[in-house]
Backbone and ligand atoms as CSV (ligand in chain L), in Angstrom:
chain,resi,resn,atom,element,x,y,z
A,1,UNK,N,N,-8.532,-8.734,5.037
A,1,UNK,CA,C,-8.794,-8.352,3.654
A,1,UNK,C,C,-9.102,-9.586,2.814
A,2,UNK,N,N,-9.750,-9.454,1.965
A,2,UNK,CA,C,-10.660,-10.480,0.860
A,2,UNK,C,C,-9.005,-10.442,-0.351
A,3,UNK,N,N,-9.352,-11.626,-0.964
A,3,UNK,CA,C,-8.889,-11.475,-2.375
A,3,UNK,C,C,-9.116,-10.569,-3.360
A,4,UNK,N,N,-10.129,-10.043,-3.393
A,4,UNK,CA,C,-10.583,-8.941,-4.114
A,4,UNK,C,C,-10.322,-7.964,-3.930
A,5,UNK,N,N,-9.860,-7.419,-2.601
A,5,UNK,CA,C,-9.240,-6.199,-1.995
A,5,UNK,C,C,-7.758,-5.944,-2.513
A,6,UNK,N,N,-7.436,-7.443,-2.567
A,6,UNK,CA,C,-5.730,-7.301,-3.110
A,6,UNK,C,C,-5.779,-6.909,-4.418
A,7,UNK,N,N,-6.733,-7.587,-5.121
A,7,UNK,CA,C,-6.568,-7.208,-6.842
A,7,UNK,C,C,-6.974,-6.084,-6.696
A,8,UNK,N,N,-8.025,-4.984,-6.374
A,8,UNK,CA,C,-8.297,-3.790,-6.539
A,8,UNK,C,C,-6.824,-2.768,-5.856
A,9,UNK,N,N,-6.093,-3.409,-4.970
A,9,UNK,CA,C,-5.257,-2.595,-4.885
A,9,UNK,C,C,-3.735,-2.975,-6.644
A,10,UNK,N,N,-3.876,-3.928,-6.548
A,10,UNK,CA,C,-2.847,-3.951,-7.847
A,10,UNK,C,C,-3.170,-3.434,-8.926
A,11,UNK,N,N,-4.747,-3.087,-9.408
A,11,UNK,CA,C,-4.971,-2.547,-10.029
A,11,UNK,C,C,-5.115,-1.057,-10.042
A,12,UNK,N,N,-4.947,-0.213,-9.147
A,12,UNK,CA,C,-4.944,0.733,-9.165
A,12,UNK,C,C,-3.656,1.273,-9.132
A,13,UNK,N,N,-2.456,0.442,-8.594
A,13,UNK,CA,C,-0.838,0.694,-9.255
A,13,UNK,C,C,-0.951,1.043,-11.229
A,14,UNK,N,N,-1.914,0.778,-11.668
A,14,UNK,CA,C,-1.753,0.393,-13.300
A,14,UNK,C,C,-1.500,2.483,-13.416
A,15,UNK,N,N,-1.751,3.177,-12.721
A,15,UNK,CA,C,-1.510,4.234,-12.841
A,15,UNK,C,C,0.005,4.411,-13.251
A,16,UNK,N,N,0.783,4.214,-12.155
A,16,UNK,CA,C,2.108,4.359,-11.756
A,16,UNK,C,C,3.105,3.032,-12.697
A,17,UNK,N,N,2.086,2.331,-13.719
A,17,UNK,CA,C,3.368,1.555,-13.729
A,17,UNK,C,C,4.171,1.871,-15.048
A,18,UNK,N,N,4.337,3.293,-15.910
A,18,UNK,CA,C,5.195,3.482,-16.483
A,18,UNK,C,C,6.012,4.556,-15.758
A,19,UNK,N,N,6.110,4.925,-14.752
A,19,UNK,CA,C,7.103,6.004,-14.087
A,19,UNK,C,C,8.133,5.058,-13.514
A,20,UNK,N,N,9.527,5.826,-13.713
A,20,UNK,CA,C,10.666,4.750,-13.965
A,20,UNK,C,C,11.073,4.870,-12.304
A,21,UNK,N,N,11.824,3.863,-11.740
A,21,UNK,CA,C,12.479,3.760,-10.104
A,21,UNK,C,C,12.353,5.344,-10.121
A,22,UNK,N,N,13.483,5.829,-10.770
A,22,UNK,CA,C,14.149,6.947,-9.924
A,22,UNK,C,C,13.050,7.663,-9.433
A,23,UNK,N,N,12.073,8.302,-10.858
A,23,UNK,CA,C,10.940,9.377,-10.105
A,23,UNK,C,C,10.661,8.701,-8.979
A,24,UNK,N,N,9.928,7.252,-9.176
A,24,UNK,CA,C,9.049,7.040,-7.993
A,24,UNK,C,C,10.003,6.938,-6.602
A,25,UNK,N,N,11.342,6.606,-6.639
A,25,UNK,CA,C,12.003,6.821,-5.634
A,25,UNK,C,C,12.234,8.331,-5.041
A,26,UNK,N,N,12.567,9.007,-5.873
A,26,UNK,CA,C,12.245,10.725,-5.304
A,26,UNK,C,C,10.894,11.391,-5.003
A,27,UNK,N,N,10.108,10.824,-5.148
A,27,UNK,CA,C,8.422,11.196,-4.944
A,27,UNK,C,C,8.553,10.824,-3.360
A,28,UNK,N,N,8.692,9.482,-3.340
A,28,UNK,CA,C,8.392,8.699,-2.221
A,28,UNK,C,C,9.511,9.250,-0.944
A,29,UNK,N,N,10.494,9.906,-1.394
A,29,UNK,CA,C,11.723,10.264,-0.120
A,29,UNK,C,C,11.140,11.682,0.102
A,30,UNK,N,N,10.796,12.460,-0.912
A,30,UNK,CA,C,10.938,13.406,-0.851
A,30,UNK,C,C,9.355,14.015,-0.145
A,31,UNK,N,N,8.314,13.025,-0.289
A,31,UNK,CA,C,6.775,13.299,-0.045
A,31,UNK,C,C,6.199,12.786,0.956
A,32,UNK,N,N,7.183,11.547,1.288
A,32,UNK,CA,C,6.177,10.139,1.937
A,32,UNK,C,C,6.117,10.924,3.428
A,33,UNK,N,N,5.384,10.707,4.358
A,33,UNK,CA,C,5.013,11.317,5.885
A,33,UNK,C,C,6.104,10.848,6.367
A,34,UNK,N,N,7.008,9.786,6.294
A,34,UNK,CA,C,7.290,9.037,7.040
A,34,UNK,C,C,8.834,8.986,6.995
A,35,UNK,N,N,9.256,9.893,5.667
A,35,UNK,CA,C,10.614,10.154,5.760
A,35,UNK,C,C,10.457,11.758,6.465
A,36,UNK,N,N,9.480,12.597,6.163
A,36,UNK,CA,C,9.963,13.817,6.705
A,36,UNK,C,C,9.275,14.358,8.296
A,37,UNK,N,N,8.495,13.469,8.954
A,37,UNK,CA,C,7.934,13.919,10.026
A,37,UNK,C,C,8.458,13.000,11.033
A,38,UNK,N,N,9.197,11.854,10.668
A,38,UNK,CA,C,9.959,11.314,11.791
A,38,UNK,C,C,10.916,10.285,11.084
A,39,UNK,N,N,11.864,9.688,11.730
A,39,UNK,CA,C,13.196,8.982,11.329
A,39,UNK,C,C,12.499,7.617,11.584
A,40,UNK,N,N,12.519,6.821,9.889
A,40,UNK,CA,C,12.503,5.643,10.279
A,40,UNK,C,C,12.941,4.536,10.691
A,41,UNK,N,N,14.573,4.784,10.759
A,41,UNK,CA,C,15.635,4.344,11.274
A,41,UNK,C,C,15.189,3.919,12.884
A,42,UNK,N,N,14.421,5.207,13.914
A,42,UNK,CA,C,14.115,4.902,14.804
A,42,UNK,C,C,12.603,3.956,14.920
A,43,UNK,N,N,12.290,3.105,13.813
A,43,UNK,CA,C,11.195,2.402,14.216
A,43,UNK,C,C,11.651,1.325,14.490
A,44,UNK,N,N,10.579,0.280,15.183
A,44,UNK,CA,C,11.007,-0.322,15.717
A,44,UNK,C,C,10.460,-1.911,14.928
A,45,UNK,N,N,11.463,-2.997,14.890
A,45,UNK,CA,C,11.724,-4.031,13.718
A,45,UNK,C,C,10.504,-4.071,13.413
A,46,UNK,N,N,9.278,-4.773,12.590
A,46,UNK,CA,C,8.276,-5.227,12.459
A,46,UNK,C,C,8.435,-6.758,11.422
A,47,UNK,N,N,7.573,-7.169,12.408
A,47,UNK,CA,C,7.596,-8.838,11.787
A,47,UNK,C,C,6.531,-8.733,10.161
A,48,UNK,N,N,5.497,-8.186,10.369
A,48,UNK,CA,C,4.155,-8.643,8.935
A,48,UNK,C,C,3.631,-9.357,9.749
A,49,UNK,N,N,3.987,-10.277,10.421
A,49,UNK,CA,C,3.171,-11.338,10.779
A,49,UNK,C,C,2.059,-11.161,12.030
A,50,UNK,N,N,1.646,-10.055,12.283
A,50,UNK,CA,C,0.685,-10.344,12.810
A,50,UNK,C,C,-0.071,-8.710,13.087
A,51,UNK,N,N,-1.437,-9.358,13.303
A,51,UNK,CA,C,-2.272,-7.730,13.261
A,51,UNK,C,C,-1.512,-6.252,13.676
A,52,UNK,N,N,-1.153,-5.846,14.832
A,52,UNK,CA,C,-0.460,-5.062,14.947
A,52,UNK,C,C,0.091,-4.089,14.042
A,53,UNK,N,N,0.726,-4.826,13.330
A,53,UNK,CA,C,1.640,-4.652,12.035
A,53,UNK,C,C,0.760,-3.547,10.770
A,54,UNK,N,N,-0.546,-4.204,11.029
A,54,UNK,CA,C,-1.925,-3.859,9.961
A,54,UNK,C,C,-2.273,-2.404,10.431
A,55,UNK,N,N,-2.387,-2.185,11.945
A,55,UNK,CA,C,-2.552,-1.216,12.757
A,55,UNK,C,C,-1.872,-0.034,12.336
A,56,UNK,N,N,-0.160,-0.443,12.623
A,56,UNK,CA,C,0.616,0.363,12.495
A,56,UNK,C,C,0.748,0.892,11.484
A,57,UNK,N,N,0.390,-0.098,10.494
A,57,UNK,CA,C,0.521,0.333,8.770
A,57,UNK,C,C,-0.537,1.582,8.251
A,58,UNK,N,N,-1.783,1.401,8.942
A,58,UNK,CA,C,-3.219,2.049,9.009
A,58,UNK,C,C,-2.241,3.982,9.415
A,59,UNK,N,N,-2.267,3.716,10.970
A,59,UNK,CA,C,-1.477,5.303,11.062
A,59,UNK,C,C,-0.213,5.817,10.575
A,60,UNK,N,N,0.778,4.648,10.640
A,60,UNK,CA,C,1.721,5.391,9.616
A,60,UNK,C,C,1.822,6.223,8.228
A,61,UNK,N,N,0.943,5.864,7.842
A,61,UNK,CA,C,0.771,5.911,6.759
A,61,UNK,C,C,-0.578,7.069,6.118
A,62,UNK,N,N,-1.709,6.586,7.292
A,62,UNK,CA,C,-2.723,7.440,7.105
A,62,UNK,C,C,-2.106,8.546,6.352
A,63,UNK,N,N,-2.973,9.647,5.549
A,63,UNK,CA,C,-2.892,10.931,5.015
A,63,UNK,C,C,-1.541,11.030,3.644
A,64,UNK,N,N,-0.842,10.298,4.131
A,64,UNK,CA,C,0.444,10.318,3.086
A,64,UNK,C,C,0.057,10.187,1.558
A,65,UNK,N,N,0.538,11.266,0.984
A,65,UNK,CA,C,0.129,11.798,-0.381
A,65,UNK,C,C,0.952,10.656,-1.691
A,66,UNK,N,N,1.797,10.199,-0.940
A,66,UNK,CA,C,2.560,9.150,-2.316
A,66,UNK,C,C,2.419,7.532,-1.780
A,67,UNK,N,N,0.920,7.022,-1.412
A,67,UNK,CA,C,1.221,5.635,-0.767
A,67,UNK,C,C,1.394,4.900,-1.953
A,68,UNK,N,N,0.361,5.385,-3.637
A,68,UNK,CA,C,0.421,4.055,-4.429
A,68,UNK,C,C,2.325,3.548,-5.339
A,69,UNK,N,N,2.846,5.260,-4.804
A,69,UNK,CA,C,4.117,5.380,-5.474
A,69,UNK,C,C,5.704,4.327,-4.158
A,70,UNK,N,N,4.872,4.668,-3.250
A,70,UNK,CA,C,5.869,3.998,-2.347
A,70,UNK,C,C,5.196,2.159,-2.089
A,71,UNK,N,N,4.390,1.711,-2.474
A,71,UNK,CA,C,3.608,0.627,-2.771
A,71,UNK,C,C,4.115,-0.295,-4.339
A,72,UNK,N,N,4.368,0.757,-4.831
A,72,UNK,CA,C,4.977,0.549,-6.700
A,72,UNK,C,C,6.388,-0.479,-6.119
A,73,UNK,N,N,6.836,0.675,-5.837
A,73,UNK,CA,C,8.186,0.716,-5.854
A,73,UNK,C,C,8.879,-0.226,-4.894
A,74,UNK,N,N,8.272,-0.166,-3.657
A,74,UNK,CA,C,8.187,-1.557,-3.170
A,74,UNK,C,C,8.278,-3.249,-3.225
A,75,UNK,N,N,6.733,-2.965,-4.045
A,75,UNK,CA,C,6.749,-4.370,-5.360
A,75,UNK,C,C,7.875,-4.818,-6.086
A,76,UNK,N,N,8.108,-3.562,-6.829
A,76,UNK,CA,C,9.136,-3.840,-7.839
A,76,UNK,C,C,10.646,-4.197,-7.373
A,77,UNK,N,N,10.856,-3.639,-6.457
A,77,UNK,CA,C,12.079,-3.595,-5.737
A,77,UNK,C,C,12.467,-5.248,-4.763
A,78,UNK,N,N,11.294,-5.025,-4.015
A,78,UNK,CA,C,11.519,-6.543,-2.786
A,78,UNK,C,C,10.405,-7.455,-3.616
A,79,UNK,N,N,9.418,-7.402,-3.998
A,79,UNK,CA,C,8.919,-8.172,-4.145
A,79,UNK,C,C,8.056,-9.071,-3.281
A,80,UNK,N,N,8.516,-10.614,-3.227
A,80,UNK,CA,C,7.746,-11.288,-1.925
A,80,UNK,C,C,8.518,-11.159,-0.669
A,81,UNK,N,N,9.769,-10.507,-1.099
A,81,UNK,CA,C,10.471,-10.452,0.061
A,81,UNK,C,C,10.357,-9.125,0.830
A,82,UNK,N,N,9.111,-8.886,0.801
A,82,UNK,CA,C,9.013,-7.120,1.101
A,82,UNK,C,C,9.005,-7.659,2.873
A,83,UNK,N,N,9.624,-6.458,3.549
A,83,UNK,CA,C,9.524,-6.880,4.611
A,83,UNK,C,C,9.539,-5.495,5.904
A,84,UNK,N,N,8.527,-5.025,6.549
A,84,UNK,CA,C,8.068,-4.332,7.192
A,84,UNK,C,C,6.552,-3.516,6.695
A,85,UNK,N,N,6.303,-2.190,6.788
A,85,UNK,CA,C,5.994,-1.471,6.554
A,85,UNK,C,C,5.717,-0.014,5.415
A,86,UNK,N,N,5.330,-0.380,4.438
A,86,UNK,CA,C,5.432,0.531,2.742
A,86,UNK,C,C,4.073,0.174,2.577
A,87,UNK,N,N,3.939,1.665,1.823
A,87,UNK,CA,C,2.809,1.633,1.223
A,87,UNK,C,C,1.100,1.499,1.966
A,88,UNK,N,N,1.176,1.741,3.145
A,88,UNK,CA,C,0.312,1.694,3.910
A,88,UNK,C,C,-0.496,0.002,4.259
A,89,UNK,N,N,0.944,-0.680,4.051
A,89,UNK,CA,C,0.559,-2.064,4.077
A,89,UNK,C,C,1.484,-2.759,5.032
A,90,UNK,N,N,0.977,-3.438,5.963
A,90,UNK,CA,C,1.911,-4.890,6.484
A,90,UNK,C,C,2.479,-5.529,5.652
A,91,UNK,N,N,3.309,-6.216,5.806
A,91,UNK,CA,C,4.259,-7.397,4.408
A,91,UNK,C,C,3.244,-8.564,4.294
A,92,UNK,N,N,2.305,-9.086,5.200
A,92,UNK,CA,C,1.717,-10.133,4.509
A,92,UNK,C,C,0.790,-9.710,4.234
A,93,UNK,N,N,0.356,-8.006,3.487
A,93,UNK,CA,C,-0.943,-7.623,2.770
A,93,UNK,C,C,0.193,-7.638,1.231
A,94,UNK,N,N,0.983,-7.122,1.708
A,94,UNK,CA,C,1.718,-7.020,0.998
A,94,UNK,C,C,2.197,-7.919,-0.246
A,95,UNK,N,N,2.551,-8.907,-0.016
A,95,UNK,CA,C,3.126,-10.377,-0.808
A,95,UNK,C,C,1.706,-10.756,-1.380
A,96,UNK,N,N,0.216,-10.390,-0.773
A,96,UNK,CA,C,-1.129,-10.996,-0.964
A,96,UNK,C,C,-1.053,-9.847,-2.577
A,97,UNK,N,N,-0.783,-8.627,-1.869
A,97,UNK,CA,C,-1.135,-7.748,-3.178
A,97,UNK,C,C,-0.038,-8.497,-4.611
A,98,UNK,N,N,0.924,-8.610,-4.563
A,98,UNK,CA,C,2.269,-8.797,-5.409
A,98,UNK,C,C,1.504,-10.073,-6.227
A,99,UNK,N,N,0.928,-10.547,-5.713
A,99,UNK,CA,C,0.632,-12.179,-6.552
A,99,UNK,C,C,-0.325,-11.568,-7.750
A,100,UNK,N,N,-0.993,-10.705,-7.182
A,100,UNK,CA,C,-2.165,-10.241,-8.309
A,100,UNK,C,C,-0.973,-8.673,-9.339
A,101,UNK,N,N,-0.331,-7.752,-8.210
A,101,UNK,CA,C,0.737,-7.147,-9.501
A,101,UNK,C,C,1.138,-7.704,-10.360
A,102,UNK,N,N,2.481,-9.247,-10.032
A,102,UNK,CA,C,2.826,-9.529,-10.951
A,102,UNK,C,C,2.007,-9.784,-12.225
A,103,UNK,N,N,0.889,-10.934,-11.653
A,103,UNK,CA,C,0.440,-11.091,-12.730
A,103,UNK,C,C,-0.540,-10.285,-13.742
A,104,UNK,N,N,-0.847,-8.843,-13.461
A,104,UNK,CA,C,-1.226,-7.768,-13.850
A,104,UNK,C,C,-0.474,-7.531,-15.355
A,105,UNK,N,N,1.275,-7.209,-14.628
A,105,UNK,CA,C,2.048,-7.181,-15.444
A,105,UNK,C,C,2.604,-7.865,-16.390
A,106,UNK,N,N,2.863,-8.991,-15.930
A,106,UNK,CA,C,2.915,-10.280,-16.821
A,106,UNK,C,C,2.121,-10.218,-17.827
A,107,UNK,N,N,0.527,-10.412,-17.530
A,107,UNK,CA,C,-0.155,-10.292,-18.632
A,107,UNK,C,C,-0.860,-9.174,-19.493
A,108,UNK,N,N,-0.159,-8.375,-18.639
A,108,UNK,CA,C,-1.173,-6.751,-19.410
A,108,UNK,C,C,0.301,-5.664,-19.817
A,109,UNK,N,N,1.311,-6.212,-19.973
A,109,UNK,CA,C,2.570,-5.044,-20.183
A,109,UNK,C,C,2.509,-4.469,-18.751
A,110,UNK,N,N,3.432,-3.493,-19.135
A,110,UNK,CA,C,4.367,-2.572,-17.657
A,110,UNK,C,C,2.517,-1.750,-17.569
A,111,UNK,N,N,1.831,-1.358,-18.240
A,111,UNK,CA,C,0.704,-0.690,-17.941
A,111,UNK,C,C,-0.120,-1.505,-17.149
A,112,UNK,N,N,-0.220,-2.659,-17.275
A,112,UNK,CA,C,-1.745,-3.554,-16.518
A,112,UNK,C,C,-2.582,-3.084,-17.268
A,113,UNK,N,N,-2.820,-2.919,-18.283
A,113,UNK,CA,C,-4.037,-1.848,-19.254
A,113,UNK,C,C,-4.776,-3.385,-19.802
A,114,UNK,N,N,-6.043,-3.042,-19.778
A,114,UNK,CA,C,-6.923,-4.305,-19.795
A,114,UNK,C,C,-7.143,-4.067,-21.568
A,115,UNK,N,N,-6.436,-5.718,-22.447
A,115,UNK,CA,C,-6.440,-4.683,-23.699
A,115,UNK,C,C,-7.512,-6.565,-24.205
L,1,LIG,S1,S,3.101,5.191,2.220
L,1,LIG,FE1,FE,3.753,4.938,4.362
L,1,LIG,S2,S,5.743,3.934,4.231
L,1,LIG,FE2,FE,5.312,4.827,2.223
L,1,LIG,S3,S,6.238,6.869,2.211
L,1,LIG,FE3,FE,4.107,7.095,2.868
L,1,LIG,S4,S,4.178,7.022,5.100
L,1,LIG,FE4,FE,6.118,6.166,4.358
C-alpha cells in the first residue's frame, strides 16, 4: 500500500468519529464476522510483520459489515500499539493508517471535517 492509501483510509473513519466507544464497541461484537462465525480466541498469534498477516486480514475480514467501526475503535483504543488483526488490516497497515488518523484529528476536531 502507497501513502495515499493510508490517508484515504483515515479519512473515511471521519464518518465514525463522533460515535462514542460503547456504540462502536457493540456494533463491532455484535456485527463483526469474526465474533459470530468463529471464536477468535481460537486464532492463531499473528505477528503484523509480514505479508501473510495482509492475506489473512484480506479473508477475515472480507464481507464484514462493521470494518470502518472495528478499525475506529481500534485506533482509538491501541493505537500504535495495535497488534494483530482489526479492521480488515495487518498491524503494520495499521500503525501506517494511525499516523494520518491522529493527525486528522488533531487537526480537524473528533470529526476530521476539512474546515
Ligand atoms: S473488521 Fe475484521 S476483525 Fe473487525 S469485526 Fe469485522 S471481521 Fe472482525
Amino acid at each position: 500500500m502507497r501513502p495515499d492509501d493510508y490517508a484515504e483510509m483515515a479519512k473515511g473513519l471521519d464518518r465514525v468519529a463522533d460515535v462514542p466507544d460503547e456504540v462502536l464497541a457493540d456494533l463491532v461484537t455484535r456485527d463483526g464476522l469474526c465474533f459470530w462465525v468463529f471464536d477468535r480466541s481460537e486464532m492463531p498469534q499473528l505477528t503484523g510483520e509480514n505479508t501473510p498477516d495482509r492475506e489473512l486480514a484480506a479473508r477475515l475480514c472480507a464481507g464484514c459489515p462493521v470494518i470502518d467501526e472495528c478499525l475506529e475503535l481500534e485506533l482509538r483504543q491501541a493505537g500504535e500499539t495495535t497488534v494483530g488483526v482489526w479492521g480488515a488490516l495487518a498491524d503494520t497497515d495499521r500503525r501506517a493508517v494511525y499516523r494520518f488518523w491522529r493527525w486528522r484529528r488533531r487537526s480537524h476536531g473528533s470529526r476530521g471535517d476539512e474546515r
